[in-house]
Every structure is written in structure tokens, then in C-alpha cells.
C-alpha positions as CSV (number, residue, x, y, z in Angstrom):
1,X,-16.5,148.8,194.8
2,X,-12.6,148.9,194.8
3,X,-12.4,152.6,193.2
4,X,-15.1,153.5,195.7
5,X,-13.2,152.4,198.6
6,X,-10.1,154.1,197.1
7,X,-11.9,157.7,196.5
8,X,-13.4,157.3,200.4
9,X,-9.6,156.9,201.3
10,X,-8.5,159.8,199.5
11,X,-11.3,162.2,201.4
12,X,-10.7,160.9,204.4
13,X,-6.5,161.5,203.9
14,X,-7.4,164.7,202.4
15,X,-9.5,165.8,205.6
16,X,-7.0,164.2,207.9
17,X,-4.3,166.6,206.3
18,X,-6.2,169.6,206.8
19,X,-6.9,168.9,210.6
20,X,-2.8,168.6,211.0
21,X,-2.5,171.8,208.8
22,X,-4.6,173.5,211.1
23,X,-3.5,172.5,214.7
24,X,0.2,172.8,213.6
25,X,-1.0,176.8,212.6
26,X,-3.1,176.9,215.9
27,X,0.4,175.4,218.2
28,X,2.7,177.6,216.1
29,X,1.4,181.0,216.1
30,X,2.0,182.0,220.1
31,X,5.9,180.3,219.4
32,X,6.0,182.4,215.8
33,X,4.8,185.2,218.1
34,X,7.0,185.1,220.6
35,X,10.2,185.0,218.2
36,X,9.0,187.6,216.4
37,X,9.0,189.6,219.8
38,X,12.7,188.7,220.4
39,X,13.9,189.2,217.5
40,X,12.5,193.0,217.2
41,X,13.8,193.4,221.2
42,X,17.5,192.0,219.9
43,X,17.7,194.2,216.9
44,X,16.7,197.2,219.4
45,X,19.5,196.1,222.3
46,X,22.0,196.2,219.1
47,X,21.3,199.4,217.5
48,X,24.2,201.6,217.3
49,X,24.8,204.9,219.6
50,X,25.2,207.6,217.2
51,X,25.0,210.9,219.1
52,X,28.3,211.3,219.9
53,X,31.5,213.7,218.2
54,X,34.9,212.8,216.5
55,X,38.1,214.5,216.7
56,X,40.8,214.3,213.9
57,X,44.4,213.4,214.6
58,X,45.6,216.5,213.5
59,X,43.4,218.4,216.2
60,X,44.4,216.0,218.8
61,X,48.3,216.4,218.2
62,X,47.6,220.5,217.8
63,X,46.1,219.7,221.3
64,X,48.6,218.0,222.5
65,X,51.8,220.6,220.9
66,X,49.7,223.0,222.9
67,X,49.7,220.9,226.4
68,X,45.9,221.7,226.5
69,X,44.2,220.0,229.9
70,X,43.6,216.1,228.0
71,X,42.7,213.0,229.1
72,X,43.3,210.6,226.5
73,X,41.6,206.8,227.1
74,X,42.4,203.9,225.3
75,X,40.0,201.1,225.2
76,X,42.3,198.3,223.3
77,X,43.4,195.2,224.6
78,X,45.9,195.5,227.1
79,X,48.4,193.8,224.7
80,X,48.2,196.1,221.6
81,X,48.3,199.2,224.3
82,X,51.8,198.0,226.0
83,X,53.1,197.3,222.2
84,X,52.3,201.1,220.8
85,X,50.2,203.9,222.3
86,X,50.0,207.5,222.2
87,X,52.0,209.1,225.3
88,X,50.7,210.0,228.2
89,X,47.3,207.6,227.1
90,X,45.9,205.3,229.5
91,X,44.5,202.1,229.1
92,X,40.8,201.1,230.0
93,X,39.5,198.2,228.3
94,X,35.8,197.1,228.7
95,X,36.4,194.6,231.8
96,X,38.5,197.1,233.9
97,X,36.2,200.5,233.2
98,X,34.1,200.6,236.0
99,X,36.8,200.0,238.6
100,X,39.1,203.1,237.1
101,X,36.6,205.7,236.1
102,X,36.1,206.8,239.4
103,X,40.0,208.1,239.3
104,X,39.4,210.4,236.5
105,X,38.1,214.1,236.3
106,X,34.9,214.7,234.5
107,X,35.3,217.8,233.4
108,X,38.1,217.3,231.6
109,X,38.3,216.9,227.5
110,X,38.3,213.5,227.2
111,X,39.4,211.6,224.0
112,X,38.6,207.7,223.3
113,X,41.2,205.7,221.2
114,X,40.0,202.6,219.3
115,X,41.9,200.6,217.0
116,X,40.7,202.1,213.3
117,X,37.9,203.4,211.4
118,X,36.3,199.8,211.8
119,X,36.0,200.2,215.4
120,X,33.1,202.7,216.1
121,X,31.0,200.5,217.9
122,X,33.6,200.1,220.1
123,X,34.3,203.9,220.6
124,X,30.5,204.7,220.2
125,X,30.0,202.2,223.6
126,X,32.8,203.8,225.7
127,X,31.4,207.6,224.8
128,X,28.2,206.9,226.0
129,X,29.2,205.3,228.7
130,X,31.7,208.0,230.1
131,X,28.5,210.2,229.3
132,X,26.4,208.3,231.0
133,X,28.8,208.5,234.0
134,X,28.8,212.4,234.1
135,X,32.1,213.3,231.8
136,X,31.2,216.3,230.1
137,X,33.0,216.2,227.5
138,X,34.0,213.4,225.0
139,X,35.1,213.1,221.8
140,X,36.2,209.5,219.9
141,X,39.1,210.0,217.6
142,X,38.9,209.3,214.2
143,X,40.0,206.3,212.9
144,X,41.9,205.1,215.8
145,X,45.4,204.2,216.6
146,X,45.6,203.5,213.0
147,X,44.8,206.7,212.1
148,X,47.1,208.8,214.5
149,X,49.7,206.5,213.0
150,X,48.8,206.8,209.4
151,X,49.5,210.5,210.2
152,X,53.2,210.2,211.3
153,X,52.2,211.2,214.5
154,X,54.6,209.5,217.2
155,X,53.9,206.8,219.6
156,X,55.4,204.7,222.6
157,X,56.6,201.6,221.5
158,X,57.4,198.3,224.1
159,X,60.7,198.0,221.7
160,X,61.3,194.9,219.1
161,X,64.4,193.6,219.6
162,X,64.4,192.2,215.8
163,X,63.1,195.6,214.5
164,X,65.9,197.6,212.6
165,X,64.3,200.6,213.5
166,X,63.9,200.5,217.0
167,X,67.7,198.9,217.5
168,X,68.6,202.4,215.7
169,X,67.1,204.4,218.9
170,X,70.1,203.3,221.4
171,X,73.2,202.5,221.3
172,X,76.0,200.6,224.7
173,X,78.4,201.6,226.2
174,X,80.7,200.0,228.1
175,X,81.1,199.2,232.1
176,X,84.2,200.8,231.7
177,X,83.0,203.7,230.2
178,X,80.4,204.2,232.5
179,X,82.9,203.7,235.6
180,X,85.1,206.5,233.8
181,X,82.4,208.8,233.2
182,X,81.0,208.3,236.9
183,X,85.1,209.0,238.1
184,X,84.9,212.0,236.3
185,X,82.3,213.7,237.2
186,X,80.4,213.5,234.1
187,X,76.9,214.8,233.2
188,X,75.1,211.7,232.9
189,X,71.8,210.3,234.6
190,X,71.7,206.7,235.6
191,X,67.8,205.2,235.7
192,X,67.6,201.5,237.5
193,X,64.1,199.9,236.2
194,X,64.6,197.3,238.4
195,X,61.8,197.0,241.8
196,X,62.6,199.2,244.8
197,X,63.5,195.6,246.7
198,X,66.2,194.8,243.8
199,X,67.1,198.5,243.7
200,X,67.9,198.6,247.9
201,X,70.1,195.5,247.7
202,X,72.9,196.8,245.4
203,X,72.8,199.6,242.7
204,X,75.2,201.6,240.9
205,X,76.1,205.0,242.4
206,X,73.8,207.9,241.6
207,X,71.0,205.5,240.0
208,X,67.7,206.6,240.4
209,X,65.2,204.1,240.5
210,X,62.8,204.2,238.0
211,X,60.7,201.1,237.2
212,X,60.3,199.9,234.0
213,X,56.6,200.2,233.8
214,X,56.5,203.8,235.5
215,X,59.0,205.2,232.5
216,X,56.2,207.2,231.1
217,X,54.4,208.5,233.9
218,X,58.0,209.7,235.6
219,X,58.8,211.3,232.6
220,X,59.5,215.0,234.3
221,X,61.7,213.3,236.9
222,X,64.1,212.4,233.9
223,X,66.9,214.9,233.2
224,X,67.0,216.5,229.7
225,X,70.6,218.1,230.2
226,X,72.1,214.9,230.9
227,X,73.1,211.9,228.6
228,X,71.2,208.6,229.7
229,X,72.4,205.1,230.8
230,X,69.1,203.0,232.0
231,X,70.0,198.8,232.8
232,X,67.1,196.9,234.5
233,X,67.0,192.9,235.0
234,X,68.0,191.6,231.6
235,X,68.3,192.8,228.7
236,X,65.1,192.8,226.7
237,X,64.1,195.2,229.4
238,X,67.2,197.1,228.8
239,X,66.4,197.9,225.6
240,X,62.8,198.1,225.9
241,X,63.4,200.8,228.4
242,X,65.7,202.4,225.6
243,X,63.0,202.1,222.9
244,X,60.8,204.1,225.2
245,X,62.9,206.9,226.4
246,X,63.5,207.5,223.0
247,X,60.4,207.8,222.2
248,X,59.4,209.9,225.1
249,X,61.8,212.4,223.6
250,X,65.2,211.4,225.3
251,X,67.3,211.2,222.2
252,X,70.8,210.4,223.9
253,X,70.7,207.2,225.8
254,X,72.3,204.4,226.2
255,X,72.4,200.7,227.6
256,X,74.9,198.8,229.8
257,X,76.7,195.9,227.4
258,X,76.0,192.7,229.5
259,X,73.8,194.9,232.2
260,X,74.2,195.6,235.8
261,X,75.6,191.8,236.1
262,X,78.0,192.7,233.9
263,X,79.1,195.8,236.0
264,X,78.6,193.2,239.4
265,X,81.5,191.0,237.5
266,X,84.0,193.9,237.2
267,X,83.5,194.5,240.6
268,X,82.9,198.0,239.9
269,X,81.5,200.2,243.2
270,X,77.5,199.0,244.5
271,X,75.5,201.4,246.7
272,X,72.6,200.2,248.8
């Protein structure tokens, strides 16, 4: 009787099981479904754009020796753009594109900068996008930053004060020196990268006010016949603003020792 009633409780386990088995299959399948659904409609969202061209760093710079008609876009963080970029560049990054690219001219080549060969999602995203938005014409450039770099081409550095090769690209001068050279008529060209308020309340004579972040985009206003002398409002800026003429080209330049305070305590002459 015992073995019976054993055997009966086997079955009856056994059938029990089955009955789970099959409502868990029956409650499962539409949720199985469903994530099988998503998942196929996230690996489509995620596929990569492809139809799109490169340009090579040595094309871009022959481009560029040329002065062909180039609008160069950079789509790195804001922070790696200020620290090194390739002049005349601007920077759009992801958040900020919609609000600039109504500024810029379609029809003009248009070349997107990423970081390195790693980054062509990145670079594939922008082109279609500037596509998308009606450029006609837009190229990604191969490997990046780090390839335009890799190829000795030159860029605009934000200066590093602890960098033996950037302290190489100025040198100072004096107050005195510059008082003597401004006594005596002396070709030299005074840029003030201070604000247009700080510049109006007291500068020295002949400075042209040049702020520090519109270096680059002035460029043409800058004399190339004339020795430079730039001072700003301290002086990381001062050499920073060094570091970049340099690098824009202006190979003779120089920075106030102690700044324009230093030239306030000799009481040397102030225009407003």
C-alpha cells in the first residue's frame, strides 16, 4: 500500500510539473517575443553609416598650402580643441551643432576632424548629418587629429607653461626695452589681449586690442613686417598668446617681463 501511495505521488508531481512547464512556455513566449523585437530594432538604430569619403592629411595640408575655399569642422570636446587644433578649424561638438550650422556655407568642401582612426563612428555621425542638412560636400579626415599630427603637420597649441618646447617659441623683453623701442620709433607691433573694457581704461601706446581668444581669427590684422610684443591679464595668458602667434606663423615675438602691471609700476606712458 505504501509503495502504491508513493508511485500515485510521483504521477501526480510528475503531471504537476508538466502543467508549470507549460504555462511558464504559454506566459513567456509574447515577453520572449517582444525582446526579440527590441533587440533586432536596437541592433538596426546602431548600425554604422558607411557611405561616406575620407581625405588624407597629406591632401588636406596640399589643400590648405594651396588656400583652396575649406571649411574645416572639429567635432572634439571643447577641451582637447582649445589645447591643439588645426588653424583656422572650428569647433562643433555634438551638443552645440544644431545651433551653429546654420552659420556655415553648404557648398563649401567641408572636412570633419575626429580624434584618431578609432573615432569613425564619431566622424561617420557628423557626415551624415551635415549631409542630411544640405552640405554638399563632405569628406572625414583620416585618422584624425592624431593622424594630421602623426604627419608633422602643424597645429595651434593653448601653450604649456612646463613644456620645453613651447617655452622655446618666445622669449621677454624688458619694460625698458619696450619704452626705448616705442621712443625710437621702432618697427614693432603691440597686441593687448585684454577685453575692450580693460583695453579703454589704460593701455600702452600704439596697442591694438586683440583679445586672447580672437588671436586666430584676427590673424590678417597682425603685422608680418614688425617684431611682436603681446601682454594680456597675467601671465599664463601672456605666454599662451605667445605659444599661439608662434604657431600661427609669427616667429619674432615677445612678452612683457612682469606684464602690463609691470610697465603700470614704472610709470611708463598709459593711453585710454
Amino acid at each position: 500500500m505504501t509503495n502504491k501511495i508513493k508511485k500515485d505521488s510521483k504521477v501526480i508531481l510528475f503531471g504537476f510539473g508538466l502543467i508549470l512547464i507549460v504555462v511558464s512556455i504559454t506566459f513567456l513566449k509574447p515577453i520572449l517575443k517582444n525582446y526579440s523585437k527590441e533587440k533586432d530594432t536596437t541592433s538596426k538604430t546602431t548600425e554604422v553609416y558607411n557611405d561616406y569619403e575620407y581625405i588624407t592629411s597629406k591632401e588636406l595640408h596640399e589643400k590648405i598650402i594651396k588656400k583652396e575655399n575649406i571649411l574645416i569642422i572639429d567635432i572634439r570636446d571643447s577641451v582637447n580643441y582649445e589645447k591643439e587644433h588645426i588653424e583656422s578649424s572650428i569647433n562643433i561638438t555634438p551638443e552645440k551643432i544644431k545651433e551653429e550650422i546654420e552659420k556655415l556655407d553648404k557648398t563649401t568642401l567641408t572636412i570633419i576632424v575626429g580624434y584618431n582612426f578609432e573615432d569613425k563612428n564619431a566622424e561617420a555621425g557628423a557626415v551624415k548629418f551635415f549631409k542630411d542638412y544640405g552640405f554638399t560636400n563632405v569628406l572625414a579626415l583620416s585618422g584624425g587629429i592624431f593622424a594630421w599630427k602623426t604627419n608633422s603637420n602643424s597645429t595651434i597649441n593653448l601653450g604649456n607653461p612646463e613644456s620645453s618646447t613651447d617655452i622655446s617659441k618666445i622669449e621677454q623683453l624688458l619694460p625698458e626695452q619696450l619704452k626705448l623701442a616705442i621712443d625710437n620709433n621702432y618697427p614693432v607691433f603691440i597686441i593687448d589681449t585684454r577685453s575692450s573694457t580693460l583695453f579703454a581704461q589704460g593701455h600702452i601706446p600704439n596697442a591694438k586690442n586683440i583679445p586672447f581668444n580672437d588671436l586666430e581669427k584676427r590673424k590678417k590684422e597682425i603685422s608680418l613686417s614688425k617684431e611682436i610684443v603681446v601682454y594680456g591679464e597675467s601671465d599664463l595668458i601672456d605666454f599662451q598668446s605667445g605659444v599661439k602667434l608662434y604657431d600661427l606663423g609669427f616667429l619674432a615675438n615677445y612678452t612683457i617681463k612682469g606684464g602690463f602691471i609691470s610697465w603700470q609700476e614704472k610709470r611708463f606712458p598709459i593711453e585710454r
